[in-house]
C-alpha positions as a printed NumPy array, in Angstrom:
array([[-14.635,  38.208,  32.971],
       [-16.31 ,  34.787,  32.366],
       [-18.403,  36.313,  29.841],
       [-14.91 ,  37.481,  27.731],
       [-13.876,  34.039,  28.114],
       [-16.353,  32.316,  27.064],
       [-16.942,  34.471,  24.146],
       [-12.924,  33.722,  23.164],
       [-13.91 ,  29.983,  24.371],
       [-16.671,  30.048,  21.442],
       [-14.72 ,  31.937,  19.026],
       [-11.675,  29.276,  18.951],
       [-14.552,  26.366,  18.721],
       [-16.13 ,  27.651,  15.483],
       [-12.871,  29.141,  14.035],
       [-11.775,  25.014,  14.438],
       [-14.443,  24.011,  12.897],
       [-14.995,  26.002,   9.878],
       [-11.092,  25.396,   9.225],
       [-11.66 ,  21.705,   9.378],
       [-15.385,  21.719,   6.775],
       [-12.831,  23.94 ,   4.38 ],
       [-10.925,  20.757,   2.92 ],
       [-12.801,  17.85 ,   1.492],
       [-11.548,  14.15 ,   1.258],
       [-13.16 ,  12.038,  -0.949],
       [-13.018,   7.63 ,  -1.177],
       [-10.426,   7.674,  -3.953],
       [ -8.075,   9.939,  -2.172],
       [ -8.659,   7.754,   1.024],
       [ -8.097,   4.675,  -1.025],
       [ -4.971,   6.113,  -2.652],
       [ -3.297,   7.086,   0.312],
       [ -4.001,   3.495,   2.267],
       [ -2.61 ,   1.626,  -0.854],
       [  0.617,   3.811,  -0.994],
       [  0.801,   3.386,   3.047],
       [  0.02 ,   0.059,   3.536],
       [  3.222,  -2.027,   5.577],
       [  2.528,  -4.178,   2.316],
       [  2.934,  -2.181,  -0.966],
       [  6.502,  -2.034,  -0.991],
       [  6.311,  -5.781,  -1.192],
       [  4.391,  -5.996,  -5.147],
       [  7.545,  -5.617,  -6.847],
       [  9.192,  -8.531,  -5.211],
       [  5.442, -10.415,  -5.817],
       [  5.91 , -10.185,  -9.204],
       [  9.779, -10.967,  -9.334],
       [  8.735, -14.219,  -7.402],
       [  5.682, -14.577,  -9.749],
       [  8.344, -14.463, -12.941],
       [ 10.836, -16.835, -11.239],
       [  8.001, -19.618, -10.361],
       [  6.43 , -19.418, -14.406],
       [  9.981, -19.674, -15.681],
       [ 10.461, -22.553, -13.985],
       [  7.187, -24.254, -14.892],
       [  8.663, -23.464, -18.489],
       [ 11.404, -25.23 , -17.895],
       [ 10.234, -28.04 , -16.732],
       [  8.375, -28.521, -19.821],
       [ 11.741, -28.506, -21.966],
       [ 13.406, -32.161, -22.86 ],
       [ 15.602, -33.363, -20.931],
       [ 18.883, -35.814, -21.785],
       [ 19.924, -37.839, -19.049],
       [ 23.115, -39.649, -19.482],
       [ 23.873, -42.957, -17.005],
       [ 27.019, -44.738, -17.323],
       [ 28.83 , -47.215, -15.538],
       [ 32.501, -49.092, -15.663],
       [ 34.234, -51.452, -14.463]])
């Protein structure tokens, strides 16, 4: 009896393992998946949103400007 379960014991082991060797994961699919997981990808479209809104004001800072000052008595 302990010999049938180790045998069945040994069998699940190696029928784990040679399930696991069968798929390969290279860098760039590790590196793909962490960038599209990361808590802060979502966040590069409202980067670059803020990144337009701060260069269009530096543009407009650059335009003349009229000031008119009056006063009456």
């Amino acid at each position: 009896m302990r010999y049938n379960a180790l045998l069945l014991w040994l069998s699940l082991l190696l029928s784990t393992q040679a399930a696991a060797q069968q798929q390969a994961i290279t860098l760039d699919d590790c590196l793909a998946a962490a960038m599209k997981n990361h808590p802060l990808a979502g966040q590069n479209e409202i980067y670059a949103q803020t990144d337009n809104l701060q260069q269009r004001n530096i543009d407009n800072g650059k335009l003349p400007q009229l000031n008119v000052n009056g006063q009456a008595t």
